[in-house]
C-alpha positions as CSV (number, residue, x, y, z in Angstrom):
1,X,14.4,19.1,-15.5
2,X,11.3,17.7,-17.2
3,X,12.5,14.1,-16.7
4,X,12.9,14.4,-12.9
5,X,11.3,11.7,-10.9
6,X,9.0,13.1,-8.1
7,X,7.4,11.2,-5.3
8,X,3.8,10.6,-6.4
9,X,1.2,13.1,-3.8
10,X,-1.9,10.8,-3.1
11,X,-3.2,13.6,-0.5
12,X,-5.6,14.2,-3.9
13,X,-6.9,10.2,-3.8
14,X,-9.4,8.4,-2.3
15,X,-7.5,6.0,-0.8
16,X,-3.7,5.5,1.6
17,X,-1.5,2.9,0.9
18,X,-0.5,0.5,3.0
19,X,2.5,-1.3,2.4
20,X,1.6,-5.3,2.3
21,X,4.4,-6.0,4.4
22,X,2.9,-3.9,7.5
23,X,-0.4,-5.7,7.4
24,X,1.5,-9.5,6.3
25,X,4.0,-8.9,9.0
26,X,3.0,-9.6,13.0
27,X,6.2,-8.9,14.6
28,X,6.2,-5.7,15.2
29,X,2.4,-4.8,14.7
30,X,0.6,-7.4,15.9
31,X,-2.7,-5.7,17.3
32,X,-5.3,-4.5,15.1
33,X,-5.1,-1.1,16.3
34,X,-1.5,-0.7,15.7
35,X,-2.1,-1.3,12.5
36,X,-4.6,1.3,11.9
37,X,-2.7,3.7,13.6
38,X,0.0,3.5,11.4
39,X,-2.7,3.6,8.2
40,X,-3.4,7.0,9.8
41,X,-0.1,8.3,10.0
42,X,0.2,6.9,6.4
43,X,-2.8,9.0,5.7
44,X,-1.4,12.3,6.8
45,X,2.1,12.1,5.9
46,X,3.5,14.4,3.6
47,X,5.2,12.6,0.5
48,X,8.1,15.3,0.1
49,X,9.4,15.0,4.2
50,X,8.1,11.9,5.1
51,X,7.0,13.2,8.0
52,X,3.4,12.7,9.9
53,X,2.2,14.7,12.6
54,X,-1.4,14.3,13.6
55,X,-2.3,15.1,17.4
56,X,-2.9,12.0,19.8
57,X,-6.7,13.7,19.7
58,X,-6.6,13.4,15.7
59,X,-5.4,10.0,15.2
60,X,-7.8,8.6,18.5
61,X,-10.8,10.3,16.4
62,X,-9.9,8.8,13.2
63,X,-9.1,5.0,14.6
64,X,-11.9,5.2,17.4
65,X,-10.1,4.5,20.2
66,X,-9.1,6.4,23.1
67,X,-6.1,8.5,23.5
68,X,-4.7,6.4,26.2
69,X,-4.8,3.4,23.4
70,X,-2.4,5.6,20.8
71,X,-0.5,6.8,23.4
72,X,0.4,3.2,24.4
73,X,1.2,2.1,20.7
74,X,4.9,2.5,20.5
């Protein structure tokens, strides 16, 4: 089907999106760090799935934090 709508793979771009709502919205991530964690994920997710699975190690590296700190992010 040539007209098929397909999610859009940005594993090729520069950039992640972020939805604005995530970094508008404090209820729920209201640290900082949360909210780079969750850019992370964002940036490994695969757009088919939906799912993310960096190691603790991975996403620690990529925020510079410690483990301890992603660990406690719920």
């Amino acid at each position: 089907m040539p007209n098929e709508k397909r999610p859009i793979d940005f594993h090729d771009h520069r950039f992640v999106r972020v939805t604005k709502s995530v970094i508008a919205d404090e209820t729920y991530l209201d640290k900082p760090v949360q909210k780079l964690v969750y850019a992370v994920l964002c940036f490994y997710a695969d757009n088919t799935s939906k799912k993310s699975h960096p190691s603790v190690q991975t996403i620690a590296d990529k925020c510079r934090c410690s483990t301890n700190t992603v660990r406690m992010i719920k």
